[in-house]
SEPA-157634 format. One line per 8 residues: number of its first residue (from 1); their letters; for each residue y, x, z of C-alpha. Coordinates in steps of 0.001 Angstrom, whole numbers. Each point is the difference from the previous one (the first is absolute). Example, Ala and Ser with C-alpha at 12.3 -4.5 7.8 and 13.67 -1.06 7.14 Angstrom:
// SEPA-157634
1	as	-4500/12300/7800; 3440/1370/-660
//
This chain:
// SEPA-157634
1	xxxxxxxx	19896/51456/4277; -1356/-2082/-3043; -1642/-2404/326; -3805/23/-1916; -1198/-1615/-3617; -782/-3545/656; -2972/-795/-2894; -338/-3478/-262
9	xxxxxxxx	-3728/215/-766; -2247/-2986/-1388; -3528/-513/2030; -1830/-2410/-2604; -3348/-117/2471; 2526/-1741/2361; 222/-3526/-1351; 343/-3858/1508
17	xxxxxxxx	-3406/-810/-177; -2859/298/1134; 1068/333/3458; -1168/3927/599; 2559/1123/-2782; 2836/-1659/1682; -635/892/3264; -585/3410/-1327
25	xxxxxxxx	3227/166/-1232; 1515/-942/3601; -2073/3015/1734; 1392/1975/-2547; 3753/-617/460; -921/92/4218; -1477/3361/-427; 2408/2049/-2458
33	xxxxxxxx	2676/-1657/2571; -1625/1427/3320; -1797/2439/-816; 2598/1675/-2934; 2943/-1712/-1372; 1825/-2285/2462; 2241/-750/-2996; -2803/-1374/-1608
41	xxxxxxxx	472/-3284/-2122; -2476/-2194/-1804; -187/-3135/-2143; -1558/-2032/-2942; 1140/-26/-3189; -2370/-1660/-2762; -2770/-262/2577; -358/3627/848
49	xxxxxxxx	1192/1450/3045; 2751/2823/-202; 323/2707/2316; 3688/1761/271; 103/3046/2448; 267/4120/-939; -4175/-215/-1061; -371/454/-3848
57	xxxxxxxx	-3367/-1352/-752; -1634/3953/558; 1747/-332/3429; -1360/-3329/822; -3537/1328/-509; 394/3179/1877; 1415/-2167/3128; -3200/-2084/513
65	xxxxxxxx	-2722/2443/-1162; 1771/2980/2488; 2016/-1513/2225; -580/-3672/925; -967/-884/3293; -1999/-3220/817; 1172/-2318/2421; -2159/-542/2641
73	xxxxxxxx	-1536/-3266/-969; -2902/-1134/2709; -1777/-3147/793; -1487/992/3136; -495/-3431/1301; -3043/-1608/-2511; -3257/1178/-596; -169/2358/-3120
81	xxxxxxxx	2863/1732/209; -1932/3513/1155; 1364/-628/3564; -3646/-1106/1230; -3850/842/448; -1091/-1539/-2839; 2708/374/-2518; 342/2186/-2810
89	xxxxxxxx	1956/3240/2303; 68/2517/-2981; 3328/-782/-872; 1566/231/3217; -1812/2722/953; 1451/2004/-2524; 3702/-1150/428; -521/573/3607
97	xxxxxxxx	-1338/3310/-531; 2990/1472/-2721; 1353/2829/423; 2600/-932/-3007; 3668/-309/1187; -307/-2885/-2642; -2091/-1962/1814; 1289/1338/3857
105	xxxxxxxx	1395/-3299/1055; -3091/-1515/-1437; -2610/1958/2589; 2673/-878/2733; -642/-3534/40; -3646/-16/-626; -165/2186/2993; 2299/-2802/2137
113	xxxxxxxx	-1817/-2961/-1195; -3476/1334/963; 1205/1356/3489; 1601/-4023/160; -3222/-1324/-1065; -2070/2334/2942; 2585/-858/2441; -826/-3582/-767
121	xxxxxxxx	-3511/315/478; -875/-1742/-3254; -3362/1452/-1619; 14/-2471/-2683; 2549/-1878/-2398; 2442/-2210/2218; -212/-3808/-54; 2372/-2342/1306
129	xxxxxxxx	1724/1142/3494; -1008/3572/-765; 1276/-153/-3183; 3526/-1890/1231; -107/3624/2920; -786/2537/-2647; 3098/-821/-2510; 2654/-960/2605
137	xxxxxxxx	-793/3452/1163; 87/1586/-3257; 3397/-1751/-533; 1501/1666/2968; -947/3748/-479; -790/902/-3901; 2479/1095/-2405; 2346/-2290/-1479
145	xxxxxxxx	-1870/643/-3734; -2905/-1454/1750; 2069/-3230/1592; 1286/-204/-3160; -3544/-719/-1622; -921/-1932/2630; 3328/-2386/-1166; -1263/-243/-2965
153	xxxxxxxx	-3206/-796/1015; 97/-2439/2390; 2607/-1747/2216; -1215/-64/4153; 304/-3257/1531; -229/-1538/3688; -3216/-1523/-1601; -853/2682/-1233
161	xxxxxxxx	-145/1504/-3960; 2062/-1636/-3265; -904/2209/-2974; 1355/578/-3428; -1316/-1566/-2943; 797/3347/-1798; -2478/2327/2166; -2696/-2499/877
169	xxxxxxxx	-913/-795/3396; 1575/3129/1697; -595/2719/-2450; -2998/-1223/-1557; -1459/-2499/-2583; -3103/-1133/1152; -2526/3092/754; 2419/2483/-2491
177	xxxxxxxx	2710/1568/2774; 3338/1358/-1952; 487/3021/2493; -3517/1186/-646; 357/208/-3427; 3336/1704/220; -1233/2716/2491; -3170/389/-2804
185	xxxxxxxx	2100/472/-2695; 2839/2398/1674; -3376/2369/929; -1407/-681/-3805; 3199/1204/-1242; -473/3514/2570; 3723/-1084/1473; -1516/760/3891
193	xxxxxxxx	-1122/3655/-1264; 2235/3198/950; 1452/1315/-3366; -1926/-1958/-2181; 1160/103/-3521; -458/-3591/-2066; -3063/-281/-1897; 764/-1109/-3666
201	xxxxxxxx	-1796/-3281/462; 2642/-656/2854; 3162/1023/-2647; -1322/-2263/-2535; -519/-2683/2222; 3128/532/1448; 1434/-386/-3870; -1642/-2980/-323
209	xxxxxxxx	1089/-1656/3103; 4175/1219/-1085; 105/-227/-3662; -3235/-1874/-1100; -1744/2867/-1756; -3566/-879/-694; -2715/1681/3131; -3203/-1196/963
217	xxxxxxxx	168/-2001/2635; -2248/719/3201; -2684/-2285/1210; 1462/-1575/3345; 646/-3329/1245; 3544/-1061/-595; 401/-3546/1783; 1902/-3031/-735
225	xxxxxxxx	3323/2192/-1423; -1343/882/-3248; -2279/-3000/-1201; -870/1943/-3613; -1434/2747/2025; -1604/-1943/2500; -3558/-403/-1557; -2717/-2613/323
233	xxxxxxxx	-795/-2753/-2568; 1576/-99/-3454; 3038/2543/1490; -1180/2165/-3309; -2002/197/-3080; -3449/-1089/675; -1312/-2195/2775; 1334/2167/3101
241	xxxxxxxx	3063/2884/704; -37/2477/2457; 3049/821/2126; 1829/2420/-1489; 3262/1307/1550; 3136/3296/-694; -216/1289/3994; 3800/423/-562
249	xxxxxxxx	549/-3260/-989; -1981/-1020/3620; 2111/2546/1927; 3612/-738/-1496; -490/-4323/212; -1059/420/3768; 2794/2176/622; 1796/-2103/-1955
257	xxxxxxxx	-1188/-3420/2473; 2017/1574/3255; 3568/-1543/-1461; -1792/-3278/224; 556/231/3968; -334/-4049/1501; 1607/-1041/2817; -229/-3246/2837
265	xxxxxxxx	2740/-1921/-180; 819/-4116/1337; 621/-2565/-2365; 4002/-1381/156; 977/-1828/3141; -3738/-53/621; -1201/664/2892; -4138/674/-313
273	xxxxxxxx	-2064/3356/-291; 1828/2468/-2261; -2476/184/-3004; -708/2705/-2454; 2088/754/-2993; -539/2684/-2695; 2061/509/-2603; 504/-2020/-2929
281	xxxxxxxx	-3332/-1681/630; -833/-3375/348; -2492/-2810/-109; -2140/-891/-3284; 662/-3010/-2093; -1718/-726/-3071; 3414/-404/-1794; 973/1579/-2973
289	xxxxxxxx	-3134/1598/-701; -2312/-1944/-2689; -3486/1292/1402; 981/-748/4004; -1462/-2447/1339; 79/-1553/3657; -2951/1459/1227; 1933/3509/-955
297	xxxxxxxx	2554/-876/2426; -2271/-337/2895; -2088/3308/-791; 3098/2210/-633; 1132/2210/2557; 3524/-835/-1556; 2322/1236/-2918; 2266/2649/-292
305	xxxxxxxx	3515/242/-2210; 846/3098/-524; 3812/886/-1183; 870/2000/-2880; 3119/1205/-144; 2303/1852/-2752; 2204/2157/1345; -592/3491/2074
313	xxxxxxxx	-955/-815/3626; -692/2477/2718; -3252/-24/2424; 2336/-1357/2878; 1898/-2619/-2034; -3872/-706/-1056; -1196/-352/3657; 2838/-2194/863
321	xxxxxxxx	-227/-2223/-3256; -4054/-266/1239; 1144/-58/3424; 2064/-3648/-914; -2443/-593/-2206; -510/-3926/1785; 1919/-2414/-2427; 1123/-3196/1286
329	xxxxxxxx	180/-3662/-1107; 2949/-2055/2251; -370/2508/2302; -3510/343/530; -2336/2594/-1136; -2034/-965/-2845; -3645/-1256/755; -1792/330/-3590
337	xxxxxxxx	988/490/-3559; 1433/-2464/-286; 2567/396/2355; 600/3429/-1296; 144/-1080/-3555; 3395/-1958/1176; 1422/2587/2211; -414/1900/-3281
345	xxxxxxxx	1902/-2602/-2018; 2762/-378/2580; 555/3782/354; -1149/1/3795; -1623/3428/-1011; 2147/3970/27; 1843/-1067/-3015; -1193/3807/-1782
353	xxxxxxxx	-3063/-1534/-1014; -997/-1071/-3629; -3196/-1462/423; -3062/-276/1901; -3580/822/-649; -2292/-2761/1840; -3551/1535/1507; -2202/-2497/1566
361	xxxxxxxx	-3069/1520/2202; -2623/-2260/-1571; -3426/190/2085; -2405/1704/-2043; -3633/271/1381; -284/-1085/3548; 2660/1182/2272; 1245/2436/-3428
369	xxxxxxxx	3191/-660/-1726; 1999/820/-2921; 3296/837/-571; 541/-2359/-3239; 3265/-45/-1627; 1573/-3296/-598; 2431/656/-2439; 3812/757/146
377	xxxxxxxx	3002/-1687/1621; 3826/876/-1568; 2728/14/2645; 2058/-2678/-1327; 2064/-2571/1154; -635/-3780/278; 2908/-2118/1102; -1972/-3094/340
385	xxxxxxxx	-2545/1289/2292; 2125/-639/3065; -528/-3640/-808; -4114/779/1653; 2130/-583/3321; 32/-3110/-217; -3625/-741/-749; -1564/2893/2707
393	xxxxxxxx	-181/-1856/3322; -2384/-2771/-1600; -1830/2613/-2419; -967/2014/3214; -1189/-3139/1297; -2300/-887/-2952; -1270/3486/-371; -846/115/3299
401	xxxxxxxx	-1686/-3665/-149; -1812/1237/-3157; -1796/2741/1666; -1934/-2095/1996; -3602/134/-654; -173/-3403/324; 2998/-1039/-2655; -1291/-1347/-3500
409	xxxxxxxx	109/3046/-2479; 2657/-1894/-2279; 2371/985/2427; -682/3922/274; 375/-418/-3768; 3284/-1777/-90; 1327/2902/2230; -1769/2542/-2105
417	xxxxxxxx	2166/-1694/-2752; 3315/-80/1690; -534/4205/1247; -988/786/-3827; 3259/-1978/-1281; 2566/1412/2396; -1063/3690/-580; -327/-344/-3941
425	xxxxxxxx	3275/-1198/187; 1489/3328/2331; -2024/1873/-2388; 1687/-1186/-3185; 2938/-2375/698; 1194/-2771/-2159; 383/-3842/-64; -3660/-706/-1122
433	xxxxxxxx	-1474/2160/2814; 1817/-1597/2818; -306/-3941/-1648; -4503/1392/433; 948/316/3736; 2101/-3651/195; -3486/-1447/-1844; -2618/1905/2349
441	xxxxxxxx	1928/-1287/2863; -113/-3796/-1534; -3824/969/-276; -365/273/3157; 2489/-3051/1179; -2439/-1845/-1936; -3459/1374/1419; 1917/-379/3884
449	xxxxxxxx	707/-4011/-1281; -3316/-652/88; -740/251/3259; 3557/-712/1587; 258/3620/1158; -3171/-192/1967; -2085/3624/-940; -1694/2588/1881
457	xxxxxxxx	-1341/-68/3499; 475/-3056/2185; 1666/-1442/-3421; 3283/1634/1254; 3461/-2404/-1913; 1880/2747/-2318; 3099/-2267/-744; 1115/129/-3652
465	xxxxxxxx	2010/2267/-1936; 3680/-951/-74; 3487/1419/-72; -158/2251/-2547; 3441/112/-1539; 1206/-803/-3300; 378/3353/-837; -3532/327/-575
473	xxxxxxxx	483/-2500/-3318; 2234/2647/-1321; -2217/2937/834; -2637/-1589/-1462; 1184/-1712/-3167; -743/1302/-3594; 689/-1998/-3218; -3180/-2052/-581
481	xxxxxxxx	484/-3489/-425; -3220/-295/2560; 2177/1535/2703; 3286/-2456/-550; -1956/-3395/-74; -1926/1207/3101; 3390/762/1902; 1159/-3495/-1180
489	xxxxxxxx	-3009/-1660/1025; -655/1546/3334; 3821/-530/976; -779/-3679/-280; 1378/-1789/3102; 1779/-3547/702; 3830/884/572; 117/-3389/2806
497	xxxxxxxx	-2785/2001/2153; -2002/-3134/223; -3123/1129/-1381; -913/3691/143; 310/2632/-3049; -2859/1053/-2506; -2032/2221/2634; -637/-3095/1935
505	xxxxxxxx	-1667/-1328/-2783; -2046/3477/-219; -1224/680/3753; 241/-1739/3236; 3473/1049/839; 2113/-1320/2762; 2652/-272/-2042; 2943/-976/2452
513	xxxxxxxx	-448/3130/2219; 2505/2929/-171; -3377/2596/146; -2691/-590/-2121; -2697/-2082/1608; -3769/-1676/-917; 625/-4041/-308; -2710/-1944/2342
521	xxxxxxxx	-180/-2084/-3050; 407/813/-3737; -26/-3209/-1230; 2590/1242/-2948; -2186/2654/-1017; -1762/-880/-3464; -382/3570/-1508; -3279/690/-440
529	xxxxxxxx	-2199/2390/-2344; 490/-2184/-3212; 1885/1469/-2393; 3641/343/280; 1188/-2580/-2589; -1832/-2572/2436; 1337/1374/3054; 3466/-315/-1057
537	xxxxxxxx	-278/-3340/-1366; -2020/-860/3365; 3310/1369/1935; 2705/-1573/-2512; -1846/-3490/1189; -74/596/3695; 3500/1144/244; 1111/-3445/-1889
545	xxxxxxxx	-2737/-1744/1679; 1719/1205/4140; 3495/71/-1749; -748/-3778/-501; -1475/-224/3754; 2840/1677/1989; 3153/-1813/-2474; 964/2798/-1556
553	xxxxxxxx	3234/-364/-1809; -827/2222/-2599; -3061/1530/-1650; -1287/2991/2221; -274/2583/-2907; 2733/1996/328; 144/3557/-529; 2629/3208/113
561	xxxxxxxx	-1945/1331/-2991; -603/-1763/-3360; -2159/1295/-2588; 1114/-163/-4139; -1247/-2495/-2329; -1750/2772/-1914; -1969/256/3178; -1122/-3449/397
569	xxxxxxxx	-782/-55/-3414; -2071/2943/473; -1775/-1167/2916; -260/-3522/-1962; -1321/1940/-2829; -2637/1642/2594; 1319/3451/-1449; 539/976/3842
577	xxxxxxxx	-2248/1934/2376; -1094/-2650/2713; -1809/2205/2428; 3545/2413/184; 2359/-3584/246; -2681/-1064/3169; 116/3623/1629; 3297/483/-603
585	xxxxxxxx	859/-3421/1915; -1850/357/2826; 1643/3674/579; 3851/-1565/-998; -820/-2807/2743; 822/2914/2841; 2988/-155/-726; 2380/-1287/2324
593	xxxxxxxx	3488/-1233/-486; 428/-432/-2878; 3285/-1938/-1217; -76/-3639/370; 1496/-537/-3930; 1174/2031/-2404; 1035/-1780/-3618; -1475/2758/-2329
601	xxxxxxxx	1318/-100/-3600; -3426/974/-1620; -533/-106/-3689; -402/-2822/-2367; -3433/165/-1941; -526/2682/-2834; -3732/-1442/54; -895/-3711/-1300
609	xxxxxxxx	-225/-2236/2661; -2586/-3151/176; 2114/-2548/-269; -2519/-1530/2614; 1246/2456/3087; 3769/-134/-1446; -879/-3952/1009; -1855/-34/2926
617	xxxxxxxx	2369/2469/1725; 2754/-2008/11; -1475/-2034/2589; -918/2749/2353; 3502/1838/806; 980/701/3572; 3941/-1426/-358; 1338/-2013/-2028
625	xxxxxxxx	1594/196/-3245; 3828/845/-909; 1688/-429/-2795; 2820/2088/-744; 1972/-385/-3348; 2877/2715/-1351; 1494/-849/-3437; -2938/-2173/-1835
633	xxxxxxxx	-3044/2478/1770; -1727/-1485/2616; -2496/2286/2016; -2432/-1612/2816; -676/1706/3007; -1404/-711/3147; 1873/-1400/3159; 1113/3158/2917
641	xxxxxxxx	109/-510/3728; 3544/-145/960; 1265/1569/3019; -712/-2833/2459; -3563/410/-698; -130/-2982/-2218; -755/-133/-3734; 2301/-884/-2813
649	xxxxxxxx	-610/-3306/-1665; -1461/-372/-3375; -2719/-1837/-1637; -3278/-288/1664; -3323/-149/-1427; -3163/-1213/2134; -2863/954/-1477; -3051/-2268/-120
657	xxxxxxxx	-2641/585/2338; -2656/-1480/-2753; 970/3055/-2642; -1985/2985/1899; -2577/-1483/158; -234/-1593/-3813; 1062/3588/-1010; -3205/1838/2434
665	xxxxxxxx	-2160/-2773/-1605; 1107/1377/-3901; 1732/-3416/-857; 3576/2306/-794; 1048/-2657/-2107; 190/-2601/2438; 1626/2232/2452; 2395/553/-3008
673	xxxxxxxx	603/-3805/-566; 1110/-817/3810; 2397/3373/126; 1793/-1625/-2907; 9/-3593/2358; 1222/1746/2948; 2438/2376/-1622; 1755/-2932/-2465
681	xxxxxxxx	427/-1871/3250; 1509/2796/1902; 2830/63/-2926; -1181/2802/-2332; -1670/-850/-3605; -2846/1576/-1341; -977/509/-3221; -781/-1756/-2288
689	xxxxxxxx	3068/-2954/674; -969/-3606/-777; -575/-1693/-2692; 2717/-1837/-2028; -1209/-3052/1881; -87/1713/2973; -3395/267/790; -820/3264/2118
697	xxxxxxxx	-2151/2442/-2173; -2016/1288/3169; -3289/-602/-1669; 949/3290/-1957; -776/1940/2976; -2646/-1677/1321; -1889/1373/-3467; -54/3438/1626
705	xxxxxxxx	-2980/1789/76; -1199/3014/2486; -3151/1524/908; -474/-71/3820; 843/3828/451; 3196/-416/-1257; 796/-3326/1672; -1207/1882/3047
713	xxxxxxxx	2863/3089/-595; 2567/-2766/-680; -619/-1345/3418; -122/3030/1206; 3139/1242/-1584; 2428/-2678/1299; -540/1625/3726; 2208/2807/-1962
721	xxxxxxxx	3561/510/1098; 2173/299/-2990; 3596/815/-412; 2896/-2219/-495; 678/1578/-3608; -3516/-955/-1014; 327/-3426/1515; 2983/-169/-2507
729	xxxxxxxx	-2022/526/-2473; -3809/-2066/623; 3014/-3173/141; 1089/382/-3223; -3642/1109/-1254; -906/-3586/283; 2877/-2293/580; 2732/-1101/-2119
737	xxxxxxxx	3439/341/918; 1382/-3154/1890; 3910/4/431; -430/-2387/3098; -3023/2103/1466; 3069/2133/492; 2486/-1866/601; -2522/-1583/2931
745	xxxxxxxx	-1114/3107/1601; 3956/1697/-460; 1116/-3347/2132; -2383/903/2563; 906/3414/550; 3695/-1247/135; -787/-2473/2676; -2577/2475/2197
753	xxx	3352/2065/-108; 2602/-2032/993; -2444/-1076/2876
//
């Protein structure tokens, strides 16, 4: 036997938004499959739906204007569903009455549910307990097409009722009831009547639903799934629309709603109520949407993604992708959009999807909503999401602080900024995306520093945010010089462990705790809201200032990172963007273990240099200084921990506490004149050398002149790490060569050796 003609056949009025096209492409592909073709297949190819069974497009039409039978969609348990005394009956009364073989199955149940409802003794609509009786009955003895809505509708609880975003509160939206309207328009189209052949207004409607044909649309109310149709203000030319609506395109996107089945299930290794899940839907956040804002997230019933997918799928391989429709995030299922953006990004979704369409149900006009789309979402995958892990326990914690109604607004928008980072960066990928979601997080470090942790009710302690790993600098780098001296400076720390690193200097951080904790007392803390050439001069003087106080052998400004010459000079040059350094710093500060040293080679300058910094610097190295000659080259370079934990010896240079503050006060060139002092009697020579009499020519550099912005960068700019290479080269930027500076600091390393 042969087998038939498959036509693949295109449906253009079957597209990805609004919401009634795509759903009308889903009761589509259900009903060809049951009703015709079990061979059936359907997908989307350049936003259309395609339909692939033995139908040519002739066929198609003659199936649902001859031969399509309704499923028995019913909402017997709310007022207005023509199950009542006072509700509209027509409808129902003229299913229940067909004759039609059509609509048989149809009269069956409307017959059942009204002998329930007299059983029941209910005269009007059900409330509460009667309600709760009336659809566990209706569960146990109507048709599975009818349990099957009922999925979709609405999950049954111990506590009674969990509905679905996508059909309202239980197969209605507000005073419009979906099963109504779909019992109106099957008896508007004739489909109950015996032998009755389809008018031309229902062919050309039925055109227009398949293959977008222009027809005049009908005057009906359409609901939240088609907001252009919906009517009211400015939904048209002129001041006010009516609702217009295709009755076919009403009757295929409710038939289409009965794959969306929902389903209780428990939470992993949780033990509490099992809660209501429907598929592929999830909690609003105003993330990735310009125009959301918060008080969208608490009106919205919630959002919907729904997948797209490529390649020919059956109704059953449908049902079951819908039926696992619940993506997970370290095996949970996802909570909001944001969540679902990530399971997205890490491929926790059927792996036959290309991309999502996002519909948030948006409250409209009291308890009305609309189906809005929120844009698209490409199935692609993000290594560095998985990195989130390590940052969810305390984000749940602040979100959950932040929704108290008593926590300062800052920190609902700190949280709005973190959600909005992470999904534009599942959304689109990329270095710069996830480096927005290391800076949102600093944000909010910063806002939680302020009060120690202490937010929402009762002033509840949210500890701060630690541990994230190192691989986050890689994930989030890009090329900026912005991004390298903020990884330099944040890394700052004190290699002997005496005083604590940078972020102590930031927020009250216990720093001597292996978890993250609030310090009772911040007394190292000097950042404030000035600007951030002040705040890192402020910190450079602290750190030398409790360096001094706790006898630290050696400066506390080392670093693993250095940042180029051409960088300082940039930032000297005040060519730099200040507000990204500061952001970027306080987000680079979560970052935990980070290597204790690491000698970077770096660059030597490609950009002049004041010879005021190449100076000044000199005095504010974190090791030492080694000489190391081959043939007649010399190179400098700083001193290296050995492997006993001590340093190598070389030539150290104190700097004097007197030269911050000359330099914050704009005298540079008396800073300048005691760096020479300190650095000629530390063994180097600067430039200019003596005079043949061999008078020092330090007055030359105490002629320098600054304005105080500069002066305050300089100071600022010494709290920079820089590498050994460029060390190498500030030294012989401003001091001549002196064969027993080397000999001096060669005879040193020899003897820290031999010791």
């Amino acid at each position: 036997m042969s087998q038939p003609v498959q036509h693949d056949v295109e449906l253009p009025g079957c597209t990805p938004e609004p919401l009634m096209s795509y759903l009308k492409a889903l009761g589509i592909l259900r009903l060809v499959s049951e009703q015709k073709d079990a061979a059936a297949r359907g997908w989307w190819k350049n936003d259309t739906f395609w339909l692939r069974s033995f139908l040519d497009r002739n066929a198609l039409m003659k199936f649902f204007l001859e031969e399509y039978q309704p499923t028995p969609i019913v909402a017997p348990w709310a007022g207005g569903s023509g199950f009542f005394p006072k509700d509209n009956t027509h409808a129902v009364n003229a299913l229940g009455n067909s004759n039609s073989q059509r609509c048989e199955a149809y009269a069956e149940v409307i017959a059942h549910v009204r002998q329930i409802i007299k059983d029941e003794e209910i005269g009007d609509k059900p409330k509460d307990e009667d309600k709760t009786r009336l659809i566990c009955r209706y569960r146990r003895e109507l048709p599975d097409e009818v349990i099957a809505w009922m999925d979709a509708a609405m999950v049954l609880r111990q506590d009674g009722q969990r509905f679905a975003p996508l059909l309202g509160t239980g197969g209605n939206d507000g005073r419009l009831d979906f099963t109504q309207n779909f019992m109106q328009r099957i008896v508007l189209l004739g489909l109950h009547k015996e032998n009755e052949q389809p008018s031309d207004e229902s062919r050309k409607w039925l055109v227009q639903a398949l293959f977008a044909l222009p027809a005049q649309l009908a005057s009906a109310s359409v609901g939240q799934f088609a907001p252009g149709r919906a009517g009211g203000p400015n939904a048209t030319q002129g001041m006010e629309g009516n609702a217009v609506d295709n009755p076919w395109d009403f009757i295929l996107m409710l038939e289409g709603t009965l794959i969306l089945a929902g389903a209780a299930v428990r939470r992993f290794n949780v033990a509490d109520t099992p809660r209501a899940t429907f598929p592929f839907t999830v909690r609003t956040v105003a993330a990735g949407f310009n125009s959301l804002a918060s008080t969208d997230e608490s009106d919205s019933r919630g959002e919907l993604w729904l997948p797209l997918w490529n390649k020919p799928t059956s109704n059953a391989e449908l049902c079951q992708l819908f039926g696992e429709g619940r993506a997970e995030v370290c095996g949970q299922v996802v909570q909001n959009s944001v969540d679902f953006a990530r399971a997205v990004a890490g491929l926790g979704v059927d792996r036959g999807i290309t991309r999502f369409q996002r519909v948030g149900f948006l409250k409209r006009r009291v308890k009305a909503c609309l189906a809005a789309s929120l844009g698209w979402f490409d199935v692609a995958e993000r290594a560095s999401v998985d990195l989130l892990r390590e940052a969810d326990f305390w984000l749940d914690r602040f979100r959950r602080a932040a929704q108290d109604k008593n926590t300062p607004p800052r920190f609902a928008a700190a949280i709005r900024a973190i959600d909005s980072a992470i999904f534009d960066f599942c959304k689109y990928g990329g270095n710069s995306f996830f480096q927005r979601i290391l800076v949102a997080l600093g944000r909010a470090e910063r806002e939680l520093a302020l009060t120690s942790g202490k937010i929402g009710q009762g002033n509840s302690n949210l500890p701060p945010l630690g541990g994230l790993s190192t691989k986050w600098i890689e994930a989030a780098r890009d090329s900026s010089s912005e991004f390298s001296l903020a990884l330099a400076l944040a890394a700052v720390q004190d290699p002997e462990m005496k005083i604590g690193p940078l972020r102590a200097n930031l927020e009250p951080v216990d720093w001597e705790k292996r978890r993250p904790a609030w310090a009772e007392k911040g007394r190292c803390v000097v950042w404030n809201a000035a600007d951030l050439a002040t705040n890192l001069a402020n910190v450079l003087q602290r750190r030398l200032m409790d360096g001094r106080r706790v006898g630290c052998e050696y400066l506390p400004l080392s670093s693993p990172f250095t940042a180029s010459l051409d960088t300082v000079a940039a930032f000297l040059a005040g060519e730099m963007d200040d507000q990204r350094i500061e952001e970027l710093i306080w987000g680079l500060l979560l970052v935990s273990n980070v290597p204790k040293s690491r000698d970077t080679d770096g660059n030597e300058s490609t950009t002049p240099l004041p010879r005021e910094y190449a100076l000044l610097k000199l005095l504010f190295l974190p090791a030492p200084l080694i000489a190391e000659q081959t043939g007649d080259r010399v190179r400098w370079r700083l001193a290296r921990p050995l492997d006993d934990g001590s340093m190598e010896v070389g030539i150290g240079i104190r700097p004097e506490p007197r030269i911050l503050p000359l330099l914050r006060a704009g005298r540079v060139g008396d800073a300048c004149r005691i760096a020479v002092q300190r650095l000629r009697v530390s063994g180097l020579v600067p430039m200019p050398g003596a005079l043949p009499s061999g008078i020092p020519r330090d007055y030359t550099w105490a002629h320098a002149v600054a304005n105080p912005r500069f002066a305050q960068r300089l100071a600022a700019a010494l709290l920079i790490p820089i590498s050994s290479k460029s060390v190498n080269y500030l030294i012989y930027l401003v001091c001549r060569p002196d064969e027993s500076a080397v000999a001096e600091t060669l005879t040193l390393s020899t003897q820290g050796e031999s010791e």
